[in-house]
N, C-alpha and C positions, 0 to 999 in steps of 0.2 A: 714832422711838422704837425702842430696842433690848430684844426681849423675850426671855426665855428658859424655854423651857418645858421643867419637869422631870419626865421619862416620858414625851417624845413619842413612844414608840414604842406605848404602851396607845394602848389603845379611844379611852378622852376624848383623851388628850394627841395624841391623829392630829387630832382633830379640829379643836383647840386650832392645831394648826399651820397647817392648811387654809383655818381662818378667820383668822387673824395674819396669813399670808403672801399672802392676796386684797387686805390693806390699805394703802394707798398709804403708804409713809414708814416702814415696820416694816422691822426689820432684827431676823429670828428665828433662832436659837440652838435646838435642840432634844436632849434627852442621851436614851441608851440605856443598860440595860444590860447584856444580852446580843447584843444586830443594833441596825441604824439603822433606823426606820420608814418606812413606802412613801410616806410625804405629802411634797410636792415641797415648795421654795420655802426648806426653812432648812439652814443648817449642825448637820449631825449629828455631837455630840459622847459619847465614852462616860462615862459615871458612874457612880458607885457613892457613892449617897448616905451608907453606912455608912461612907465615909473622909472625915473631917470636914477636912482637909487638901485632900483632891481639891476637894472642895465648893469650898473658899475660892478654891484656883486657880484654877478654873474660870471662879467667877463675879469673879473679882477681875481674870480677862484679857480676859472677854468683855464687861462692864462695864456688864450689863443696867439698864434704867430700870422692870422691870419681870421680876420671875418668880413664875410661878406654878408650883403645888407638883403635880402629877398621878401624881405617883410612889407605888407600896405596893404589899409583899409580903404576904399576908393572911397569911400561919403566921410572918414574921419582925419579931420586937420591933424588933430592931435599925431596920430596913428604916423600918417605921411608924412607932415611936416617938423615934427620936434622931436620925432622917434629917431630919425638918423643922426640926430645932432646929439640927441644923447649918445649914441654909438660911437659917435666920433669921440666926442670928450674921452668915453671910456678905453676906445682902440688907444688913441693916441697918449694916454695917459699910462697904459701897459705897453707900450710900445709895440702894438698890432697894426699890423698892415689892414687897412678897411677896402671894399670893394662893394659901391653900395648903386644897387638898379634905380636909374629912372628909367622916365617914360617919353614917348614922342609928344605927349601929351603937355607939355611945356610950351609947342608951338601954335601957333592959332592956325596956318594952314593959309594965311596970307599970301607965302613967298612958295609956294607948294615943297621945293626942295630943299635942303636943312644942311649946313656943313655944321662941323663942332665945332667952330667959332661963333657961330649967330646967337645972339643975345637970345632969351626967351621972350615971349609974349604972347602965354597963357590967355583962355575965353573962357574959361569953366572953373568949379573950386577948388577940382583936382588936378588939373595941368597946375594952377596955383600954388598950390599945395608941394608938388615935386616939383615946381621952380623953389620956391622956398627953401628945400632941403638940400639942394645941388649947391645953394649959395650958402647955407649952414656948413655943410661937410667941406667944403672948401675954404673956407673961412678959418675954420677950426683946427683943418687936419690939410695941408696944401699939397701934404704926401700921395691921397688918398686915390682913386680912381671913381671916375663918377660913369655908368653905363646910360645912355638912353638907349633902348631897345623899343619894338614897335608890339604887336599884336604874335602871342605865343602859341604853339599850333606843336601837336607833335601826332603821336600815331594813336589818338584816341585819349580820353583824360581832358582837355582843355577845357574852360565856359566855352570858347566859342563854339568848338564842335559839337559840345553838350544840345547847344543853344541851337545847331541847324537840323542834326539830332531829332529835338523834340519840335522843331517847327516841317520836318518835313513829317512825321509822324502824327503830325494837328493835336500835338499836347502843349502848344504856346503859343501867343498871338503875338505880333511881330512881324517886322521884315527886314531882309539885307538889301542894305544899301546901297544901288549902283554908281553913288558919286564920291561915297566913302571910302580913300583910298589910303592904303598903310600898306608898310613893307612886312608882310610877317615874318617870322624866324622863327626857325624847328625848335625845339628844348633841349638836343640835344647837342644843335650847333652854339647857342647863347650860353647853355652852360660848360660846355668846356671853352667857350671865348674869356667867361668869368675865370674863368681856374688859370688860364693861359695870362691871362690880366693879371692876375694876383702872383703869380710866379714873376711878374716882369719888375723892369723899372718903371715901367710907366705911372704917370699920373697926370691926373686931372679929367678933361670930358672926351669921352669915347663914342663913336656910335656903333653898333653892336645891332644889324638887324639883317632884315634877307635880301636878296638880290632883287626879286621882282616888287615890282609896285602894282597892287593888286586889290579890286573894292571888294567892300567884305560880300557883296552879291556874286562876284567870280570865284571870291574863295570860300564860300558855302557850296557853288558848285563844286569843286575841286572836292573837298569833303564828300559830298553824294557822290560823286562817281568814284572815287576810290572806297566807298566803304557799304557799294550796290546801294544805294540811296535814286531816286528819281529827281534828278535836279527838276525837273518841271512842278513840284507839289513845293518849292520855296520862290516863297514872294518876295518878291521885291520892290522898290520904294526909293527915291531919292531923300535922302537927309535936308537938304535944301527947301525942302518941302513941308518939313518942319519947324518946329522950333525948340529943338531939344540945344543946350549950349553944348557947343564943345567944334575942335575944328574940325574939316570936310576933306580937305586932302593936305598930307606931312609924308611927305619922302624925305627918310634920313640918307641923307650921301655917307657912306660906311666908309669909302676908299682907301681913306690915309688910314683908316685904323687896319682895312683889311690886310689893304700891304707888309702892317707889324705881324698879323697873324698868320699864324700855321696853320689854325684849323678854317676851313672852307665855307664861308656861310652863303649855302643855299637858296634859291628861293623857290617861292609856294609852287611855281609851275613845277619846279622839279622835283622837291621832296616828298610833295601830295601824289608824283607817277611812278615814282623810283619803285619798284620790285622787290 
């Protein structure tokens, strides 16, 4: 099988490689767009999803049986919103199975818990932006598989942990947020759920996140203590208290997809102690 993973140079898409290129009879593709990423095993190709031209070449030379979409600029419409759509045209025009990540960030945090039937209703440019493209990719390609996934976390490597990291360290100003609540999920459970997606029949919206619902002030904790950090030197701060846009609490209900799946997704209380 020839896979092509778009963004394998991010966090998920390293991962996405790592696990592809362990698999006996894959032949993986992987695009960049500024450097090639450090995960061994595939051909590193450069892309710029906003050239809907480049797109088509690409995948119309490399001649993927499967891609999935790991790419997004969080402040670029362009990036988020019209890059998948180009992917699609071009999957679906090679006859490629697409598997493309959104985000919990489609919800505003209104209804707090999320099934994958709830319409979206975005607060911010970027919830926007990946509502936009869930309804491009589906429009386009009705085959496709759309992921919302919440906050990525695995054993070191992520923004976030980078980010509690340098704030328990006093190398960044900042605080986590006690009312901020998202389900996170390991990198290594979301990306074999993607590989487990893209093998199935499935299509259309998934939710793909972690067991626990957890603020990002518990799971900056969680981080300090598994990685000898002093949870007491991160500050904390309700979001509510601000006026940064974006929503305050999005619990994705996983259930009905969990039950499709073999592999077990986690959550932060457990993965952050596991041994």
């Amino acid at each position: 099988m020839r896979v092509l993973i778009v963004g394998g140079s991010g966090f998920l898409g390293g991962e996405l490689v790592r696990q592809t290129a362990t698999t006996a009879g894959q032949v993986v593709a992987a695009t960049y767009l500024t450097r090639p990423g450090t995960a061994a095993g595939a051909d590193w190709r450069p892309l710029d999803v906003r050239d809907r031209t480049a797109v088509a070449g690409l995948i119309g030379a490399f001649g993927p049986d499967v891609v999935i979409n790991a790419a997004y600029r969080q402040s670029d419409w362009v990036s988020t919103a019209m890059g998948p759509a180009h992917l699609a045209i071009a999957a679906s025009g090679n006859g490629a199975r697409l598997v493309h990540v959104s985000s919990d960030a489609v919800f505003s945090g209104k209804a707090i818990s999320y099934a994958e039937d709830c319409a979206p209703d975005p607060v911010n440019p970027y919830g926007a932006a990946k509502a936009a493209a869930e309804v491009a990719v589906q429009a386009i390609d009705p085959t496709a598989v759309v992921v919302r996934t919440s906050l990525i976390i695995g054993d070191g490597g992520s923004p976030h942990e980078g980010f509690v990291h340098a704030l328990a360290a006093g190398g960044r100003h900042g605080v986590l947020f006690t009312d901020d609540v998202r389900c996170p999920v390991h990198v290594r459970d979301l990306a074999a759920a993607l590989l487990e997606l893209a093998n199935s029949g499935r299509a259309g919206i998934h939710h793909v996140a972690g067991a626990d619902a957890v603020s990002r002030y518990e799971l900056g904790c969680l981080i300090a203590q598994r990685d000898g950090l002093d949870p007491a030197r991160l500050p904390s701060g309700r979001r509510a208290d601000t006026d940064l846009p974006g929503p305050i609490e999005v619990r994705l209900d996983c259930s009905l997809t969990q039950r499709r799946l073999r592999t077990r997704l986690r959550g932060a209380r457990e993965f952050m102690t596991a041994q």
